[in-house]
C-alpha positions, 0 to 999 in steps of 0.5 A: 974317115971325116974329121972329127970336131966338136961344132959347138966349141970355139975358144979363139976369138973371130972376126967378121968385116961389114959386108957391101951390095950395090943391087940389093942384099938380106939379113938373116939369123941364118944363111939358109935363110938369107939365101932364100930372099936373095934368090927371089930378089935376083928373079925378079922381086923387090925387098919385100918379096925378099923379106917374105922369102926369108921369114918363111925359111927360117920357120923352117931352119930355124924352128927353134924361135920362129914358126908358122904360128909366129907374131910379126911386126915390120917397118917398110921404107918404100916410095919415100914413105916409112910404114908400119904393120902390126900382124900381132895376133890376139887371144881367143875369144873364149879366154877371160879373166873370169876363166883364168879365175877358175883356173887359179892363174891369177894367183901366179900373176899370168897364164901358163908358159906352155899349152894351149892357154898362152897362144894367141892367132898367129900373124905371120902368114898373114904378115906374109900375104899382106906385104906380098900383095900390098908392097911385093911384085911376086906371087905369095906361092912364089916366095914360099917356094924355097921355104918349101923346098927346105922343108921338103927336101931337107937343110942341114941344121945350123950349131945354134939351132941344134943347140936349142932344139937339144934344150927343147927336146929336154924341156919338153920331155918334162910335159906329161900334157896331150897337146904336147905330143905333136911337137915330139911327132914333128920335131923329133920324129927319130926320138931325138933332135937333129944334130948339127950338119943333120939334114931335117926334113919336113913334110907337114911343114912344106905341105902347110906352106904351100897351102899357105902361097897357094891361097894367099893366107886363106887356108890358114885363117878361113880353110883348112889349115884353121879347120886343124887348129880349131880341131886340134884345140878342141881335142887337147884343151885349146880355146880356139873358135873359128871365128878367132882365126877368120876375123883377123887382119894386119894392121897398118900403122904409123911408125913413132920415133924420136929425134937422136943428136940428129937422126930419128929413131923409128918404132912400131908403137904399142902394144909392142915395146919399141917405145922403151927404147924410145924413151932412154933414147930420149932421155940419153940425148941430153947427155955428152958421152967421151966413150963407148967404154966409161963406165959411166956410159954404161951407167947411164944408158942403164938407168935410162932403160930401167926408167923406159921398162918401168914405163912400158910396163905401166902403160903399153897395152893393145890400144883397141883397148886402152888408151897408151900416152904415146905423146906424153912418154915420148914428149921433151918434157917428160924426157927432161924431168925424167933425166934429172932423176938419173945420178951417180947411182944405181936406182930402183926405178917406178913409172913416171906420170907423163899425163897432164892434171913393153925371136927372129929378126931380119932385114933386106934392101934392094937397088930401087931404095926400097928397105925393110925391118921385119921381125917374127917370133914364138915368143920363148924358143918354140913357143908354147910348146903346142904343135898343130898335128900334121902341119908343121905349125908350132903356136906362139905363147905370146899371152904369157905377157898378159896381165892379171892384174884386174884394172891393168891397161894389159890385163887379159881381155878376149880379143886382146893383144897381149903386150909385144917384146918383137920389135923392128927398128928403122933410122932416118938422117933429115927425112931420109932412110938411113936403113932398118936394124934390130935385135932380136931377143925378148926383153933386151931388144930395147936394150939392144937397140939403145946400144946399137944406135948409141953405137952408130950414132954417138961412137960411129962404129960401123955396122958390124963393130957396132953389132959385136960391140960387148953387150950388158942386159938389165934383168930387173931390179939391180941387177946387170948381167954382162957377156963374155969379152965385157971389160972387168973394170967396167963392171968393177966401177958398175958394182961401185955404182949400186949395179949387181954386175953378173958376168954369164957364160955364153951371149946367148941372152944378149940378142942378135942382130942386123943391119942394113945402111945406106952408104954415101957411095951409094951402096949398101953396108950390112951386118949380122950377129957373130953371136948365131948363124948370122949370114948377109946375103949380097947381091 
């Protein structure tokens, strides 16, 4: 008779130890994944390839924030040069302002959380297929192979995943839409989520990745996989054309940064919301901190990400479209006017005019200096809830972040990138790589990347104190919340402050996250999140 226990109760505080590598070493949100990058590593790819494995194994084990209709975003240290690639997808071309009109969506401020109307081209497997060819050694087909695997024969499903996927199935029973039948024929094929240690197999999913390694991405956006999509829209409301899926393309970028008390912190630039976390980081290097835990740290490095949402929320669009004042927000001048505004007391806090007269996230390195930052996401859990049948595809709702606000730089255009939570970090120390890090989680990434290199930098915790460090979340307006294990004198002299302080019940808001740093012995120092799956795979 096994032994009984429940795996979602842990009242005992635990404790994880940094983890070293010397030949190469991934980060994941969970060790399936992990596993997977680590085992094409040791057969012969570089980080990228890793990287590759990895992403694609977790839309399998990790449906639950990720899929094959995921964006992607990545920063890639390689051959002593940092670079970026934006593999965001844009909304089809069929969707404008004028529909979301007729629909009577501009009433409500933006399109529909779930459906067809929120999804745009996803840009994962190209992201995939672009970093296989441009900066990996193995096939694309090669590093999808244990992704397929998974989803074909079968992965014991993780707790968090398990509990997600439950919240899901209920929140999806709830929609009474055709487009939303395939999610119950693909996730839930038993009439019910898998429990956690369940084994979940995949057929459609292993299927549709092997056409995916098979052709390099073509199948997906100019083959079959995009004759589905395309078919699948047409039968339930969507708005895809062929021509949305067969014009898309990466975009290779340059990273943005800022100089950090002597380091420089490195983003994607827009449409993504890296730059928030660019500007508090701006305006807090003008600040001495004695601690980690004063509340007056806590005060500050909130009202430094007030200022950088107002910000990003008036200004980061697709810059195909609109112009972003990247060198403006992020200029010493603007940071030091900026900085003046921040007292004794919580603010409400408006956008400055910086001109003159806005998920999974993993990492991975290996023996040869190469290092890699990559994030990929559905946006809200699965996403839009629109599963492509018979393909394991479950789409993004990544243009619920549009605007529909006429004249607005992310006001819904057809064609556009909607404004981008998933951003990947990567730190620098005199124009060398200290090493990628992130965490992963809607709109407190930024804040979690203020904490998480204030931690390193300011309070030189090492990377997994740094990441357990306790987290508190700006949710608009004045109010804070703060997770479990957050000290109550902190938050008492918070509410002094003007911050409406509310403690939650679980962290599972507060990000998670990991790191990969190079050591002064010449190794590698990595960290996962202790608030998931998290698993550091070593080599």
């Amino acid at each position: 008779m096994p032994v009984q226990y429940d795996p979602h109760y842990y009242p005992y505080p635990s404790r994880r130890t940094m983890t070293y590598a010397s030949r190469g070493m991934v980060c994941a949100s969970h060790p399936l994944a992990a596993q997977a990058g680590l085992e094409v590593l040791k057969k012969g790819g570089n980080a990228v390839d890793a990287i590759v494995a990895t992403a694609a194994a977790l839309t399998v084990v990790e449906p639950t924030a990720n899929g094959i209709g995921s964006d992607a975003f990545a920063i890639l240290w390689k051959d002593g040069k940092l670079r970026g690639l934006n593999s965001s997808g844009p909304i089809p071309k069929a969707l404008s302002m004028d529909v979301a009109e007729k629909k009577g969506w501009t009433s409500q401020g933006t399109l529909p959380v779930g459906g067809w109307a929120p999804t745009t081209v996803p840009g994962a497997p190209a992201a995939w297929a672009e970093l296989t060819k441009k900066a990996g050694r193995l096939s694309l087909r090669e590093n999808l192979a244990p992704a397929v695997h998974l989803a074909r024969d079968g992965h014991a499903v993780s707790v968090t995943t398990a509990h997600f996927w439950d919240l899901a199935f209920k929140k999806y029973s709830k929609e009474r839409g055709d487009e939303f039948k395939a999610w119950f024929d693909t996730f839930a094929p038993t009439g019910r989520t898998p429990r956690a240690g369940e084994v979940f197999t995949s057929e459609p999913h292993a299927r549709t990745l092997e056409l995916i390694g098979d052709s390099d991405a073509e199948q997906f956006y100019r083959g079959a996989i995009a004759e589905k999509i395309v078919a699948a829209a047409g039968k339930t409301g969507g708005y895809f054309a062929p021509e949305d899926l067969a014009s898309f393309a990466p975009e290779w970028v340059d990273p943005i940064g800022v100089d950090y008390k002597g380091y420089r912190v490195w983003e994607i630039p827009p449409n993504g919301q890296g730059i928030i976390a660019l500007i508090a980081l701006s305006l807090l290097r003008g600040f001495d901190f004695p601690s980690h835990d004063d509340p007056e740290t806590i005060h500050r490095q909130i009202e430094a990400i007030k200022m950088g949402f107002a910000d990003a929320r008036r200004y980061v669009a697709d810059t195909r479209f609109h112009d972003v004042p990247v060198e403006g927000l992020l200029s010493a001048a603007y940071a030091d006017a900026r900085r003046a505004q921040i007292g004794a007391s919580a603010e409400p806090r408006n956008a400055g005019n910086p001109l003159p007269g806005g998920t999974v996230y993993l990492c991975a390195a290996d023996g040869e200096g190469t290092m890699i930052s990559y994030i990929q996401s559905n946006y809200m859990g699965f996403g839009s809830g629109v599963v492509v049948p018979e393909t394991g595809i479950a789409l993004n709702n990544r243009g619920y972040c549009f605007s529909l606000v006429q004249g607005h730089p992310n006001m819904l255009e057809p064609g556009k990138r909607p404004y981008n939570t998933i951003i990947p970090g990567f730190l620098t120390k005199d124009g060398r790589p200290v090493g990628p890090f992130g965490v992963m989680g809607g709109f407190m990434q930024p804040q979690g990347h203020v904490q998480v290199i204030m931690n390193t930098v300011d309070f030189h915790m090492n990377p997994q104190q740094a990441i357990d460090a306790p987290r508190w979340q700006w949710m608009g307006g004045m109010d804070v919340s703060v997770e479990p294990g957050f000290c109550p004198a902190i938050a008492q002299s918070l509410h002094r402050r003007g911050h409406a302080v509310k403690f939650e019940l679980d962290s599972g808001s507060f990000g998670r996250g990991e790191i990969i740093w190079n050591t002064p012995e010449g190794t590698l120092g990595g960290a996962t999140e202790s608030r998931t799956d998290g698993c550091v795979a070593a080599w």
